[in-house]
N, CA, C and O atoms as CSV, one atom per row, in Angstrom:
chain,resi,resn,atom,element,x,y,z
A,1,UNK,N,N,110.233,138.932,69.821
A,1,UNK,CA,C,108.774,138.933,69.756
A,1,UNK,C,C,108.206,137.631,70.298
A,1,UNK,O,O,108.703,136.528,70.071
A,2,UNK,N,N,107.158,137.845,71.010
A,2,UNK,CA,C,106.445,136.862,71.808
A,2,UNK,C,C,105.535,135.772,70.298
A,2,UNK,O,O,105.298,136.510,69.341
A,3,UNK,N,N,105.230,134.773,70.140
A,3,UNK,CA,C,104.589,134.292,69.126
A,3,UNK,C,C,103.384,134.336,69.551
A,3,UNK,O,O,102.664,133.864,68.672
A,4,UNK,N,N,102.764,134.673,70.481
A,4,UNK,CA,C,101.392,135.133,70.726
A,4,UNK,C,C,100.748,136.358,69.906
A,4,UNK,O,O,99.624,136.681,69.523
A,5,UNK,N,N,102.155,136.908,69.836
A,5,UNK,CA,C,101.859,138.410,68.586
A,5,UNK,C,C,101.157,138.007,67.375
A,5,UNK,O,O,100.253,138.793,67.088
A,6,UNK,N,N,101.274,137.164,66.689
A,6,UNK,CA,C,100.884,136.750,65.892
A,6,UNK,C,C,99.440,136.087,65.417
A,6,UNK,O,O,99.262,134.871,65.491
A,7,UNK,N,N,98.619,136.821,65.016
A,7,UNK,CA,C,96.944,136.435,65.439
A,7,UNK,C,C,96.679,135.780,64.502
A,7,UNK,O,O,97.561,135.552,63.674
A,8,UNK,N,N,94.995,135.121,64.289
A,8,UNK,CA,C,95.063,134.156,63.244
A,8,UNK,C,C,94.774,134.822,61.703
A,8,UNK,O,O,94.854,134.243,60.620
A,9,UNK,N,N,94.393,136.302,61.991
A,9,UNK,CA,C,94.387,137.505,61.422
A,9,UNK,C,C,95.848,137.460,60.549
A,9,UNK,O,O,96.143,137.330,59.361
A,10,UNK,N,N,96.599,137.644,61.843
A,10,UNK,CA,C,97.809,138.091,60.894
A,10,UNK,C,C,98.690,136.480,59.525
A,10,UNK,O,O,99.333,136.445,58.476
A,11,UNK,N,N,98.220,135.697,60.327
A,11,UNK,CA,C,98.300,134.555,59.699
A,11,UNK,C,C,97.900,134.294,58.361
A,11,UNK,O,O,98.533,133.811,57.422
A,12,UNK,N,N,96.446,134.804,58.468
A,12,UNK,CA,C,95.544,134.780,56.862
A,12,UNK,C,C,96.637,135.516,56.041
A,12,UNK,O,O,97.233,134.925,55.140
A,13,UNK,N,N,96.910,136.881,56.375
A,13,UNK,CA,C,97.359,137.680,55.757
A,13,UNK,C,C,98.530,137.405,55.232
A,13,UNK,O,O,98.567,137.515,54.006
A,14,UNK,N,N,99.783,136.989,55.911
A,14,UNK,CA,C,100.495,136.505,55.533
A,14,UNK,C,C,100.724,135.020,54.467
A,14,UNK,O,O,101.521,134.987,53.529
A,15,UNK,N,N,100.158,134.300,54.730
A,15,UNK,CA,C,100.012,133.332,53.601
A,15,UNK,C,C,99.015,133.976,52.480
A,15,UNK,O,O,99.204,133.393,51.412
A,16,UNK,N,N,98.314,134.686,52.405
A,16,UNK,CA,C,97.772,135.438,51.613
A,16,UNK,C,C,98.786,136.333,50.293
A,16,UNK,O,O,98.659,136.576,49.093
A,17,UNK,N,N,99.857,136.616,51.439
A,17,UNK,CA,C,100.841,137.119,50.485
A,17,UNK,C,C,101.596,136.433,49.765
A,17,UNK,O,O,102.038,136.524,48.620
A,18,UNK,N,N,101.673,135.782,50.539
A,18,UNK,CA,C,102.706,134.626,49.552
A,18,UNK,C,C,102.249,133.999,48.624
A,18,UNK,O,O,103.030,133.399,47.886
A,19,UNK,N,N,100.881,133.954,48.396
A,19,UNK,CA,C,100.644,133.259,47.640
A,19,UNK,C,C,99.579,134.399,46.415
A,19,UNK,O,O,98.732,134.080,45.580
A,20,UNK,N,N,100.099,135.688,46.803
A,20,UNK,CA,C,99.146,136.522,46.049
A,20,UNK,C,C,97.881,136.282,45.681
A,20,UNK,O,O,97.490,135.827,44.606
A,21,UNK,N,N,97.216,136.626,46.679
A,21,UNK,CA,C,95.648,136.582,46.876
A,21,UNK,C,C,95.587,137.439,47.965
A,21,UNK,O,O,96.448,137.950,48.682
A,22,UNK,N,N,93.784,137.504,47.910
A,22,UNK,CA,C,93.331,138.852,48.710
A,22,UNK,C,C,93.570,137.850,50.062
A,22,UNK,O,O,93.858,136.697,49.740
A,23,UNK,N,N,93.493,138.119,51.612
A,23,UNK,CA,C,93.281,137.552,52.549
A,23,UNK,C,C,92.059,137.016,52.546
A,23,UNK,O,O,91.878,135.811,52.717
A,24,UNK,N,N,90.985,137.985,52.326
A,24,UNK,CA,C,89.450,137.500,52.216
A,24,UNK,C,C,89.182,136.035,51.416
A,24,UNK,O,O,88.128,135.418,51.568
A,25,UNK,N,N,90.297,135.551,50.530
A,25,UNK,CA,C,89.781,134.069,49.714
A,25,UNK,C,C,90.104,132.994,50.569
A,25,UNK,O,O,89.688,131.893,50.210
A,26,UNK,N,N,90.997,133.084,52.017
A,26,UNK,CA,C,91.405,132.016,52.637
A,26,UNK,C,C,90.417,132.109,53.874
A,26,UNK,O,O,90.329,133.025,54.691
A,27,UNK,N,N,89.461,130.541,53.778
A,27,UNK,CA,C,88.781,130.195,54.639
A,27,UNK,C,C,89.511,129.499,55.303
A,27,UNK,O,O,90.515,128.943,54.859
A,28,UNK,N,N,88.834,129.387,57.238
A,28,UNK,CA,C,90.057,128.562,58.173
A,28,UNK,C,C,90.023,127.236,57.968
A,28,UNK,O,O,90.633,126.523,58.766
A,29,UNK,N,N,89.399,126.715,57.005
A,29,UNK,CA,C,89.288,124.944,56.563
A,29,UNK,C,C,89.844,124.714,55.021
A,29,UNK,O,O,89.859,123.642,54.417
A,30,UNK,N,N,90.371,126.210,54.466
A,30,UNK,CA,C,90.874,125.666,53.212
A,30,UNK,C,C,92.044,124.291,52.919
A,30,UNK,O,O,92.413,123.771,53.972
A,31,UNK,N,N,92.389,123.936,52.181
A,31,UNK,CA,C,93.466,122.871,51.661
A,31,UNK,C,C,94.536,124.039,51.681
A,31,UNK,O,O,94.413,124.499,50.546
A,32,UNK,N,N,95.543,124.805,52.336
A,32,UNK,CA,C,96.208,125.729,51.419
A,32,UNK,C,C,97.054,125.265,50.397
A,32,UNK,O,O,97.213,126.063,49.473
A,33,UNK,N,N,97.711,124.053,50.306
A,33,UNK,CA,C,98.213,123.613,49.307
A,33,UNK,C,C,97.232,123.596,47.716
A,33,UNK,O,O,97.806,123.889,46.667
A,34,UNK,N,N,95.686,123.207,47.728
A,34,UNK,CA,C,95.388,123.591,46.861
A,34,UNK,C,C,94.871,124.913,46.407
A,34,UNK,O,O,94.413,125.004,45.268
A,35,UNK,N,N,94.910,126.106,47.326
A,35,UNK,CA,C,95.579,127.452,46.971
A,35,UNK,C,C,96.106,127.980,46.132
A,35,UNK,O,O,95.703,128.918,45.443
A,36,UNK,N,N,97.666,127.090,46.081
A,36,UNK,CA,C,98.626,127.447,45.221
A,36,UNK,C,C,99.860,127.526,46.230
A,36,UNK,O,O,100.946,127.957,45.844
A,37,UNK,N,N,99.678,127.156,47.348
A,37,UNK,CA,C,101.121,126.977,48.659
A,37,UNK,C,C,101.859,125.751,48.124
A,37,UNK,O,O,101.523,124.567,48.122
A,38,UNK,N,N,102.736,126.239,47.761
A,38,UNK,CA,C,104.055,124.694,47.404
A,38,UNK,C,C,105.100,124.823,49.103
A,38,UNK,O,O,105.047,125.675,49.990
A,39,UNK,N,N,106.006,123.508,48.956
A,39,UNK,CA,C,106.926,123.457,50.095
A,39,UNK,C,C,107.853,124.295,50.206
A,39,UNK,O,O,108.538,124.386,51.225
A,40,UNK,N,N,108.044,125.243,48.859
A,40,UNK,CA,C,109.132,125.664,49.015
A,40,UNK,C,C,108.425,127.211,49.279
A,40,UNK,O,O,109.226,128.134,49.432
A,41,UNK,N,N,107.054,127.512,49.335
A,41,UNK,CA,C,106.629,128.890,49.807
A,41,UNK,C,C,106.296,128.347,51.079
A,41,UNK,O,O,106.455,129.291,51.854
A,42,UNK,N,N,105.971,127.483,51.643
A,42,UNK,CA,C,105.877,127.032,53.100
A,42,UNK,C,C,106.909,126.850,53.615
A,42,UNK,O,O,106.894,127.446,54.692
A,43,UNK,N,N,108.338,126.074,53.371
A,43,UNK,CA,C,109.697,126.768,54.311
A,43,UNK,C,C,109.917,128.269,54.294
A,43,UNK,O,O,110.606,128.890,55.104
A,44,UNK,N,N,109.185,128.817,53.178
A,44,UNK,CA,C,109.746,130.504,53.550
A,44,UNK,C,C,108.920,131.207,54.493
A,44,UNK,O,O,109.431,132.136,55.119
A,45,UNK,N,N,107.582,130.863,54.707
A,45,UNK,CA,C,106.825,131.403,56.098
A,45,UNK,C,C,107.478,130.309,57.216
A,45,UNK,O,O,107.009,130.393,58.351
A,46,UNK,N,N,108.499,129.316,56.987
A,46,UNK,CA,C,108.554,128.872,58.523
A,46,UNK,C,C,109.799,129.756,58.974
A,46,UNK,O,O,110.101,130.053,60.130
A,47,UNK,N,N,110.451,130.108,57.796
A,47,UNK,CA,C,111.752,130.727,58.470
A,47,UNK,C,C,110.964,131.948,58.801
A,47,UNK,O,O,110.940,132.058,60.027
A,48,UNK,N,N,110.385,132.798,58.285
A,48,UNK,CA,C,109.671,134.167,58.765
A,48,UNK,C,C,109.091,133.815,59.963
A,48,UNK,O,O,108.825,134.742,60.728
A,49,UNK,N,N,108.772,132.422,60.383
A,49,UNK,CA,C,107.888,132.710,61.287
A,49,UNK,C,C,109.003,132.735,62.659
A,49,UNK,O,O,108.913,133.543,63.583
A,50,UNK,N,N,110.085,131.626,62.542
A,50,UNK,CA,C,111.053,131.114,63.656
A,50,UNK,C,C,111.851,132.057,63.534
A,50,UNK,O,O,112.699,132.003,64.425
A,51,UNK,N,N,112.043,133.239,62.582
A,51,UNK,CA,C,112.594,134.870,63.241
A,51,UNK,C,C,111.793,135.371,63.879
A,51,UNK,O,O,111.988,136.586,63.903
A,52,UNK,N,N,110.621,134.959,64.660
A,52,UNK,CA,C,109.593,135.513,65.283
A,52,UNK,C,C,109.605,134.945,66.716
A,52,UNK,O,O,109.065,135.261,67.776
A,53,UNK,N,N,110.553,133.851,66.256
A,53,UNK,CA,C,110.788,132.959,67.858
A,53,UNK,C,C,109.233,132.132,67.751
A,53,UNK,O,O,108.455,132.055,68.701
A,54,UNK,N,N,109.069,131.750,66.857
A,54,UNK,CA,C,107.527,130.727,66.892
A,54,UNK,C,C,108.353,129.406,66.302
A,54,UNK,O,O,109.137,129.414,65.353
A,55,UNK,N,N,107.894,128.073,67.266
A,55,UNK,CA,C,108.668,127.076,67.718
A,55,UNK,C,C,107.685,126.439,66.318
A,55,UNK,O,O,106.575,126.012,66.636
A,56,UNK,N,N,107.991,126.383,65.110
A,56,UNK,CA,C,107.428,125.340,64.170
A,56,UNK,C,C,107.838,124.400,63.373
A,56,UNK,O,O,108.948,124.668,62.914
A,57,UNK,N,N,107.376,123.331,62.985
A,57,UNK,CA,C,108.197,122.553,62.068
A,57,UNK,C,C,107.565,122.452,60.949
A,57,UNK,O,O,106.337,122.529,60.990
A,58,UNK,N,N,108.178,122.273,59.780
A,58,UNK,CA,C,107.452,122.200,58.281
A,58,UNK,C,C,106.942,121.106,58.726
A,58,UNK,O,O,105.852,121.438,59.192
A,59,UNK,N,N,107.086,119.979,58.862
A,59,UNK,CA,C,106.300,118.633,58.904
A,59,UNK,C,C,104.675,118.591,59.463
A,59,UNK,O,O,103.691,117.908,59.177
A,60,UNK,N,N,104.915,119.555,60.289
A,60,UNK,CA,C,104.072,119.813,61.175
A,60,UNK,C,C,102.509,120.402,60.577
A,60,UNK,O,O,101.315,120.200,60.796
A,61,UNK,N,N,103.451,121.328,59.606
A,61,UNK,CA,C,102.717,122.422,58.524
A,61,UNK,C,C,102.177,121.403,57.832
A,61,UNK,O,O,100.993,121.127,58.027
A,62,UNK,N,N,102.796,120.813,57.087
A,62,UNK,CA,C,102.176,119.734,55.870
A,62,UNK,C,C,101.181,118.810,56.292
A,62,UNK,O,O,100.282,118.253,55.662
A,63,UNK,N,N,101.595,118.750,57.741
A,63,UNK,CA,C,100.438,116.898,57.715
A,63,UNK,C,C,98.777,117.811,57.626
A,63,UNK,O,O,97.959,117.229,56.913
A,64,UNK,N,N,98.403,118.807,58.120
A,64,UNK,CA,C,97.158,119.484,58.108
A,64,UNK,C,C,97.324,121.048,57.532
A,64,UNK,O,O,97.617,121.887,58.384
A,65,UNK,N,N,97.175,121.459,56.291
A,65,UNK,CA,C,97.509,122.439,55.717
A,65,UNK,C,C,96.312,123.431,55.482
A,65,UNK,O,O,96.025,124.043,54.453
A,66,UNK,N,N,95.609,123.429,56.869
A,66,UNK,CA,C,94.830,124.178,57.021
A,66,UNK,C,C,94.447,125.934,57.835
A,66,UNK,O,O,94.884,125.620,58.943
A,67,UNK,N,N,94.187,126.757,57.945
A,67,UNK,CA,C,94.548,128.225,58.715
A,67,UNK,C,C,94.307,127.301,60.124
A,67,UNK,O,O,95.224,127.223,60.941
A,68,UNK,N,N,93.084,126.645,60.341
A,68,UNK,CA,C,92.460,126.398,61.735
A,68,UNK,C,C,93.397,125.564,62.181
A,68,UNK,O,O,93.865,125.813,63.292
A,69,UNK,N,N,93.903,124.372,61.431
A,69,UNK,CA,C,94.502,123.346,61.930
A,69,UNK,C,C,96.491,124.650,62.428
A,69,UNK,O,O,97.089,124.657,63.504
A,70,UNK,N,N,96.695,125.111,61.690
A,70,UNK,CA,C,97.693,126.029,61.995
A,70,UNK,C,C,98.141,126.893,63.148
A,70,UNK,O,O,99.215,127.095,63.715
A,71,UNK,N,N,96.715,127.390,63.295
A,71,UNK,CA,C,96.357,128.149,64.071
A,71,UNK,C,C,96.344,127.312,65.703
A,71,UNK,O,O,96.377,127.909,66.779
A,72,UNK,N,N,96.303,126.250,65.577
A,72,UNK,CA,C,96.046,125.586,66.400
A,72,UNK,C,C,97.962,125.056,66.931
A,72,UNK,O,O,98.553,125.381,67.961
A,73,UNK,N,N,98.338,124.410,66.074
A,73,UNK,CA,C,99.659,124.363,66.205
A,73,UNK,C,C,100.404,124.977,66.575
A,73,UNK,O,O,101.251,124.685,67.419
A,74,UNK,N,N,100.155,126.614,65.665
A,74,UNK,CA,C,100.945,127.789,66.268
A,74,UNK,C,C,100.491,128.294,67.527
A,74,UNK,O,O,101.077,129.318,67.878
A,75,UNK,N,N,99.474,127.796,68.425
A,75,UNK,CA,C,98.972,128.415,69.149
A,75,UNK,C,C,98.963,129.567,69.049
A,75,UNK,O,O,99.676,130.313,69.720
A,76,UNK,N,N,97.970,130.009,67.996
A,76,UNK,CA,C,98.012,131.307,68.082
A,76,UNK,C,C,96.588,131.735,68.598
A,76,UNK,O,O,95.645,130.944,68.625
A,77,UNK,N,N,96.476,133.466,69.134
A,77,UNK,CA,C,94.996,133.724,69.422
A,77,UNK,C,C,93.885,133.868,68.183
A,77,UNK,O,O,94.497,133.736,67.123
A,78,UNK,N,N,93.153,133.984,68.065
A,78,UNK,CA,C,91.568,134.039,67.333
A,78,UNK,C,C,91.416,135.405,66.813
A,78,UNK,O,O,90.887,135.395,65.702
A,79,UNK,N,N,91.759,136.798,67.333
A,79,UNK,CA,C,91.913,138.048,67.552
A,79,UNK,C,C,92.460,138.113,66.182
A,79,UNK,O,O,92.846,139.187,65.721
C-alpha cells in the first residue's frame, strides 16, 4: 500500500480507536497525548502504520502530537 492511502480522515479515525472515542472529539490542533494517547498506544499505530509502508518515527510522533502537525509528517492528503 502506497501511504498516500491513508487520508487525514482515516487518521482521525484510527487514533480515535485506539483511544476509544468517537472520531468527531479529535480536533486537527488537539494535544493527543492529553486525549488519553500514551507511548505505548503510539508505538502500536507506528507499527500499524510502517505495515502500510509509511516511513515514520515515534520521535517524530511525540515532538508535535497533533492530527495537523501528523498529518503533515505523514504527508498525508486532506481528503
Amino acid at each position: 500500500m502506497s501511504h498516500t492511502e491513508l487520508t487525514l480522515d482515516e487518521l482521525r479515525q484510527t487514533i480515535a480507536k485506539q483511544l476509544n472515542i468517537e472520531a468527531s472529539e479529535i480536533q486537527d490542533d488537539d494535544n493527543l497525548f492529553m486525549l488519553g494517547l500514551d507511548s505505548v498506544s503510539l508505538m502500536t499505530l507506528v507499527g500499524q502504520w510502517r505495515e502500510r509502508s509509511i516511513n515514520v518515527e515515534f520521535q517524530d510522533l511525540v515532538e508535535e502530537p497533533t492530527l495537523a502537525d501528523w498529518q503533515h509528517r505523514l504527508k498525508l492528503s486532506p481528503a
